[in-house]
SENUGU-592360 format. One record per residue (C-alpha): y, x, z. Coordinates in Angstrom, 2 decimals, padded with zeros to 5 digits. Example, Ala and Ser with C-alpha at 12.3 -4.5 7.8 and 13.67 -1.06 7.14 Angstrom:
! residues 2
ATOM   north    east      up
ATOM -004.50  012.30  007.80
ATOM -001.06  013.67  007.14
! end
This chain:
! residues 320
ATOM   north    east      up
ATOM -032.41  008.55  037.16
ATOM -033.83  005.36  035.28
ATOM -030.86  003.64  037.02
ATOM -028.02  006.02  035.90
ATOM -029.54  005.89  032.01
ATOM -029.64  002.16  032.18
ATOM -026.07  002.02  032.80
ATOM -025.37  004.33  030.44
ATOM -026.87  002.26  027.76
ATOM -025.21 -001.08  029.27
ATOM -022.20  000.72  029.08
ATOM -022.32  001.74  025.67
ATOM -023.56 -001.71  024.50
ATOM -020.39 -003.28  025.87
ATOM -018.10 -000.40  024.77
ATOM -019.25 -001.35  020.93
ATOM -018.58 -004.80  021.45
ATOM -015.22 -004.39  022.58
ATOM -014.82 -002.10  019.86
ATOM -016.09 -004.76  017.40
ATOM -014.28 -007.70  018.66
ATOM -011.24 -004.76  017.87
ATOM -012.20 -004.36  014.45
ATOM -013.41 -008.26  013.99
ATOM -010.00 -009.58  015.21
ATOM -007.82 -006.77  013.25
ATOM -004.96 -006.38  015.50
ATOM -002.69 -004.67  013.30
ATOM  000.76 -005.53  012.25
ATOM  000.94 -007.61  009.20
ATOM  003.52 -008.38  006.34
ATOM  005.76 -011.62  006.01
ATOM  007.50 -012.34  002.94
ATOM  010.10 -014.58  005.08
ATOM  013.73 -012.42  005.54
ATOM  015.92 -013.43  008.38
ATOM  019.36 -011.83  009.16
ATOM  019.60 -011.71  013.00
ATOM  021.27 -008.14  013.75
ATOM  018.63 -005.38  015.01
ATOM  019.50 -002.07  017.10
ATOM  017.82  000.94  016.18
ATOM  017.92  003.44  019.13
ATOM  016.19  006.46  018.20
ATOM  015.00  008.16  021.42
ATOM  015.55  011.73  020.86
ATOM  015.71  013.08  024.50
ATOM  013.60  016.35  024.01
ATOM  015.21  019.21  023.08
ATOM  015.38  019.91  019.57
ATOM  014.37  016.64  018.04
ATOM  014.78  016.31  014.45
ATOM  015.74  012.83  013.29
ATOM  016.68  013.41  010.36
ATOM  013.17  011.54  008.60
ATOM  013.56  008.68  010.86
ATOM  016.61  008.42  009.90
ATOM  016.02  008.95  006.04
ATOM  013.29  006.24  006.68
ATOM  015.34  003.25  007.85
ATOM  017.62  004.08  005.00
ATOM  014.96  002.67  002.85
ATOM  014.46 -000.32  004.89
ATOM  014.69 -004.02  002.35
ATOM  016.41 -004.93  006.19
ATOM  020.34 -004.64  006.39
ATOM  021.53 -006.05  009.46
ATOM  021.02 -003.20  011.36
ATOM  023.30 -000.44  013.62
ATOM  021.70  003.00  014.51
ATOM  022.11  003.94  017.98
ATOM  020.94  008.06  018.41
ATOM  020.25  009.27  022.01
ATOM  022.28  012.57  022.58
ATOM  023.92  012.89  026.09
ATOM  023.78  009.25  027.16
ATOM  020.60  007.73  028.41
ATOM  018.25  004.57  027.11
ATOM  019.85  002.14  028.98
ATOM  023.39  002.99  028.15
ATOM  023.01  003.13  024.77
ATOM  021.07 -000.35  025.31
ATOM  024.18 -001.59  026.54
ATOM  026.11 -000.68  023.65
ATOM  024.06 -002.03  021.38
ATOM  025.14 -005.11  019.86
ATOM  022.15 -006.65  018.51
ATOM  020.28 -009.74  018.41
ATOM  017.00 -007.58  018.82
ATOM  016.47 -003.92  020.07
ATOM  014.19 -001.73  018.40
ATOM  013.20  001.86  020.25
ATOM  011.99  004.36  018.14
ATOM  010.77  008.07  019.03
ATOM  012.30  010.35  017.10
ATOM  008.72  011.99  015.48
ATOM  008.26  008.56  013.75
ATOM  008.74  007.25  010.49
ATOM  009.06  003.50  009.43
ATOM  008.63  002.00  005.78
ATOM  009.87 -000.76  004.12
ATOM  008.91 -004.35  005.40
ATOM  008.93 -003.11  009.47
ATOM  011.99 -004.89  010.58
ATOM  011.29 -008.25  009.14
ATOM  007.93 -008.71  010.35
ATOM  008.67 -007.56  014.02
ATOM  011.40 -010.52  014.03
ATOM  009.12 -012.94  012.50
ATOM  006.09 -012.01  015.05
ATOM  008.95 -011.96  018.03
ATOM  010.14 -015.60  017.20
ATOM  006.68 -017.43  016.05
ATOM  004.81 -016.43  019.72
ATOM  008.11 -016.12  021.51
ATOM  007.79 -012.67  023.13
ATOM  010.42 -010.52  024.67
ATOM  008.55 -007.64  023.72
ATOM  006.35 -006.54  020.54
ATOM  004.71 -003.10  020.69
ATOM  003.44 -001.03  018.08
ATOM  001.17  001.67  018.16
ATOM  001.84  004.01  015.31
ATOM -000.62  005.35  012.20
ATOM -000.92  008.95  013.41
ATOM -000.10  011.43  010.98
ATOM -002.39  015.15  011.72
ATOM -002.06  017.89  009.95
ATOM -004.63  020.15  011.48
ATOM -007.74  020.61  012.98
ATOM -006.38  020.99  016.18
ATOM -004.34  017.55  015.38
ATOM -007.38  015.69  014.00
ATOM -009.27  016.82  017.30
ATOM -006.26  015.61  019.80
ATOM -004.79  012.74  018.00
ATOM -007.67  010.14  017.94
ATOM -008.52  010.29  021.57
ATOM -005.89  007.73  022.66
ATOM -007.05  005.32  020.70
ATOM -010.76  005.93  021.12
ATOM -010.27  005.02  024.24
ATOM -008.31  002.11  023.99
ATOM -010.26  000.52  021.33
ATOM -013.47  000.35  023.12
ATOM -011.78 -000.59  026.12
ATOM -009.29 -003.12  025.68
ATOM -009.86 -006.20  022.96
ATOM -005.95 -005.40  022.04
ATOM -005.48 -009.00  020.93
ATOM -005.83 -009.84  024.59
ATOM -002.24 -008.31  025.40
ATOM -000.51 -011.63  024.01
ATOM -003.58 -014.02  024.48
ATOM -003.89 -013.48  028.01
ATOM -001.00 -013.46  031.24
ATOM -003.10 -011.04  033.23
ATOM -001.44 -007.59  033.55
ATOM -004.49 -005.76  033.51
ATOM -004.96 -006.73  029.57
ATOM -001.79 -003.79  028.60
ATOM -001.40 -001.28  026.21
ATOM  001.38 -000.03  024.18
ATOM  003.34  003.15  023.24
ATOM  006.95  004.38  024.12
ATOM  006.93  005.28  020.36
ATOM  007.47  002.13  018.86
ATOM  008.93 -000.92  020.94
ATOM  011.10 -004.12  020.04
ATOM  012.69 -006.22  022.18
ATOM  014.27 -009.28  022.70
ATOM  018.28 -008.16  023.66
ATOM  019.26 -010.62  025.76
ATOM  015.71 -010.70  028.06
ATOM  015.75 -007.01  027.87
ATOM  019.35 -006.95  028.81
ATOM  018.92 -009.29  031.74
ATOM  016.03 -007.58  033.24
ATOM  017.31 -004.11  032.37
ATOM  013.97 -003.05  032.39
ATOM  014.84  000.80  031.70
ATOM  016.99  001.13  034.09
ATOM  014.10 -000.40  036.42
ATOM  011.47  002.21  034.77
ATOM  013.36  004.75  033.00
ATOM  012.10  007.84  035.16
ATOM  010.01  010.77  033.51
ATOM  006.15  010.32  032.21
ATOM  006.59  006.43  032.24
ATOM  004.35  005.14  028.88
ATOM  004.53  001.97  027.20
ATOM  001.58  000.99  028.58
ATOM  003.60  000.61  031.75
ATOM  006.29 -001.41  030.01
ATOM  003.35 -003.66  028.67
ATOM  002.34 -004.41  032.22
ATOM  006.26 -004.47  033.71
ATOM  006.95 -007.31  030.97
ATOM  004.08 -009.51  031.84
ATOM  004.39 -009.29  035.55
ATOM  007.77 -010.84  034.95
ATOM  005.40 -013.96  033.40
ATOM  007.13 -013.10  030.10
ATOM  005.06 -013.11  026.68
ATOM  004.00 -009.42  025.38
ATOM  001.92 -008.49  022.05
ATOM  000.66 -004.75  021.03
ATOM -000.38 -004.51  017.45
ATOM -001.48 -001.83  015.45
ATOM  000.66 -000.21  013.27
ATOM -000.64 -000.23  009.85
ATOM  000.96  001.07  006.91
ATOM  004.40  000.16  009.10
ATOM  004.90  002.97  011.69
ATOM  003.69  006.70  011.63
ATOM  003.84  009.42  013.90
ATOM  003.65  013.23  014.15
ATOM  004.22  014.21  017.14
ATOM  002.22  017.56  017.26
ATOM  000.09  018.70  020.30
ATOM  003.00  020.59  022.25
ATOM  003.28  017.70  025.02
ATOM  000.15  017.69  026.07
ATOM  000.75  017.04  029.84
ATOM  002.57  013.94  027.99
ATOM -000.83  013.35  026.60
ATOM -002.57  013.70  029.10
ATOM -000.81  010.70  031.35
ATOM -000.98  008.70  028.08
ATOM -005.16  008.69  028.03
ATOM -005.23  008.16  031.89
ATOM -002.39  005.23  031.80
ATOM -005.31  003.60  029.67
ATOM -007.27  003.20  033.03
ATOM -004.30  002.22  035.35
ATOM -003.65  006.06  036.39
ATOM -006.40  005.04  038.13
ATOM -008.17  008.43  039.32
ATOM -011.42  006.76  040.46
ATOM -012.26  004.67  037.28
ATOM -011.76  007.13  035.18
ATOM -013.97  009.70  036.36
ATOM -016.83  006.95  036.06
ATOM -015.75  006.45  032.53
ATOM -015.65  010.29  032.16
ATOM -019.36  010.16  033.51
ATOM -020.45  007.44  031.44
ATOM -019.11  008.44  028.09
ATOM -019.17  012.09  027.92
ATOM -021.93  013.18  030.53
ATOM -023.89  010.03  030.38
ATOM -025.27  010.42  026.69
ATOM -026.08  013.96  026.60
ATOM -028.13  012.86  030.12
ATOM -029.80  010.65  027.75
ATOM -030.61  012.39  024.93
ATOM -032.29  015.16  027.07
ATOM -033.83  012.89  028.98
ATOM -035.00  010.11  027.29
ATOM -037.04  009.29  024.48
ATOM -035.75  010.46  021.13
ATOM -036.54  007.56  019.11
ATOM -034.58  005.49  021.66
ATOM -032.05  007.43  021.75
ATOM -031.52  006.36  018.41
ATOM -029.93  003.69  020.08
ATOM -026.38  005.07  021.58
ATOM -026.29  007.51  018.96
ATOM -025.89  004.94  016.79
ATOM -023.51  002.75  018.35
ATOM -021.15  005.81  019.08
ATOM -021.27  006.82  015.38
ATOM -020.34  002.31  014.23
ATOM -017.94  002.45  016.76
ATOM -016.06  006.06  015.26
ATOM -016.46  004.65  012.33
ATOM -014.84  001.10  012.69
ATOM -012.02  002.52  015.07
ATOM -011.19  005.26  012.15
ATOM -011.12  001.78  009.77
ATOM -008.72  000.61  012.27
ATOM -006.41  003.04  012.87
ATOM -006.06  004.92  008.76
ATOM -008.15  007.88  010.49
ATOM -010.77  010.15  008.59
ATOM -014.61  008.39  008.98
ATOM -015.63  011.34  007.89
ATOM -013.79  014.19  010.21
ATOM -013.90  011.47  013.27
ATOM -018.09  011.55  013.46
ATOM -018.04  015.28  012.37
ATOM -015.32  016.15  015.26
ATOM -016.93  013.76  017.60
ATOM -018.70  016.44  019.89
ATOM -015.29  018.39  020.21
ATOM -013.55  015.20  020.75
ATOM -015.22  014.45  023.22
ATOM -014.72  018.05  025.02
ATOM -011.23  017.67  025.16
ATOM -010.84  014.12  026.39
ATOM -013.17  015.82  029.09
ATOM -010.25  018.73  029.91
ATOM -007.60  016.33  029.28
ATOM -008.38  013.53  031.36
ATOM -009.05  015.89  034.28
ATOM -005.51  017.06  033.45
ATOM -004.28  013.85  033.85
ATOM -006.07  013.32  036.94
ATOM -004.58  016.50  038.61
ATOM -001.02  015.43  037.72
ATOM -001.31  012.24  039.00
ATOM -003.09  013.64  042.44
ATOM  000.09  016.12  042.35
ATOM  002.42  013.33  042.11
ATOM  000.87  011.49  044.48
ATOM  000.79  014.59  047.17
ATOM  004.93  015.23  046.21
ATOM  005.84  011.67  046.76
ATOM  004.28  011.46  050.10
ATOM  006.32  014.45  050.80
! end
């Protein structure tokens, strides 16, 4: 028992310091005054049914950037209207984003000072609800006291990837050559997995945050979409998630019942500095994030075993 509360605590120690190395090193996209005119494709991924586009689209309109083409997705797929595209850069956007002013000039000044062939950007999440406010902050809960993001780009391992399928820019002609769509263009693939697919090529990623830059609403209909999104943050790896699962959601409520109360002072604590610093980081609610915490936390519970039962499901079908 002392064992399992031990680890807890260890756990939740390193969890905040990951978590404050996050908010420390303030991985978020930033704003360059210098312009450059190098040609950019917009494709605007709109492959689900019904997809309005018409704010995206309204968005780039007020872009200070002018060498641009819009690409839409209707019939014809990612990579063909990739290879259409005629820019120096490509830029994917989902079609439940928004972009202001400033976006398209600092991706292509990031993109040429640290050389990548790929910049991601996790979008400023935009809820409207109580059932959004619950749903949207889990992703990056969990990422943010996982992952020291600025790792992505500092470091050639793999393992250090993150990303979003909402928001990625490329470099054409490395993007072209590896065709890396066509390579990973099948259903439920995230951009975490296009994170890790880019570096195992040795080639130089970056994920930033997307400050006042990039914002999504995607609403809380895809939530099988969701789902794979929170578990790609382990490696869709079934096993290490379900410790995580025990650690962070079972693990303190062991404690608290079980364990002093003016020690467990202690994670209570850290959990609220690290809601608190992550809300900072991502232009969440301080407020609503500590006061939602406890339902939060239920369904990251319910989703992640989701996740897990796709992914077992998938596994099952392919050895079919």
């Amino acid at each position: 028992m002392m064992v399992f509360i031990y680890a807890v605590l260890i756990f939740l120690v390193l969890r905040f310091s990951v978590t404050l190395f996050n908010f420390l090193s303030n991985p978020k996209l930033g704003y360059y005054g210098k312009h450059f005119t190098d040609k950019v494709s917009i494709i605007i991924v709109a492959d689900h049914s019904g997809a309005n586009v018409q704010g995206l689209l309204d968005s780039i309109e007020q872009q200070d950037y002018i060498h641009i083409e819009v690409l839409v997705q209707g019939h014809e797929s990612e990579t063909e209207l990739a290879a259409r595209a005629s820019g120096r850069y490509l830029l994917f956007l989902d079609a439940a984003t928004t972009i202001h002013r400033g976006l398209i000039n600092s991706l292509v000044y990031r993109t040429k000072v640290f050389n990548l062939a790929v910049l991601g950007v996790l979008p400023t999440l935009k809820p409207s609800n109580v059932l959004e406010y619950c749903i949207y902050p889990l992703n990056y809960f969990v990422l943010l006291n996982l992952l020291p993001l600025r790792l992505v780009r500092l470091s050639d391992l793999p393992a250090f990837a993150a990303g979003s399928s909402d928001c990625l820019f490329f470099d054409a002609s490395v993007y072209k050559g590896y065709n890396w769509h066509r390579q990973f263009g099948k259903p439920g693939w995230t951009g975490t997995d296009m994170i890790k697919l880019v570096k195992q090529q040795q080639l130089k990623a970056e994920v930033l945050l997307g400050n006042r830059f990039v914002y999504s609403n995607p609403g809380v209909k895809d939530l099988e979409g969701l789902a794979a999104r929170l578990l790609a943050n382990f490696g869709s790896n079934i096993f290490v998630a379900l410790i995580y699962l025990s650690l962070v959601i079972a693990g303190p409520l062991f404690v608290l019942f079980n364990f002093d109360l003016a020690l467990a002072a202690l994670p209570i604590g850290l959990i609220f500095l690290s809601r608190i610093m992550i809300a900072f980081l991502t232009a969440q609610k301080p407020f609503f994030n500590v006061l939602l915490h406890p339902i939060q936390m239920l369904l990251l519970f319910v989703l992640l075993l989701k996740g897990i039962w796709m992914r077992m499901l998938g596994s099952i079908k392919t050895k079919k």
